[in-house]
C-alpha positions, 0 to 999 in steps of 0.5 A: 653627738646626741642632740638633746638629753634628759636631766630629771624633767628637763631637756637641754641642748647638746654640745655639738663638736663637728663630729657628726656633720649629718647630725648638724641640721638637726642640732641648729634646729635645737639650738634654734628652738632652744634660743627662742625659748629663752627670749623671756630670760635672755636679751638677744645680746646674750644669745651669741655667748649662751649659743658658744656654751654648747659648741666644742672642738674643731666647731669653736674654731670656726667661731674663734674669729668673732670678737665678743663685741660680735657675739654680744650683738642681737646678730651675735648667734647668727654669726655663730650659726652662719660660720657652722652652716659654711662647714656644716 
């Protein structure tokens, strides 16, 4: 797993897949920072759903419990983020 990766003049967040948990600190912090940065462009409601976008593998189904009215929440990213942090 590479936590962020240059495209032309922009940096972007990694899919992160489970397969390397030491790695997984390092990408919430991204993710985190990542979803802050958006704050103008996106309604926190969308931040669950946008957060999902970049998990893959064995960690989307941690997350596969959520129904979208809980992503779509304000709160929705915090339960995405609290489902990895109980593996991870």
């Amino acid at each position: 797993m590479t936590t962020i990766a240059k495209d032309e003049d922009k940096v972007r967040l990694e899919r992160f897949d489970g397969t390397e948990p030491a790695g997984y600190k390092k990408w919430r912090r991204k993710a985190e920072l990542m979803l802050l940065a958006l704050l103008t462009i996106f309604e926190k409601t969308r931040w669950g759903p946008k957060l999902c976008k970049f998990i893959l593998g064995e960690v989307e189904e941690l997350v596969e419990y959520l129904t979208m009215e809980k992503l779509c929440k304000e709160d929705g990213y915090q339960k995405v983020l609290e489902a990895l942090d109980k593996k991870y």
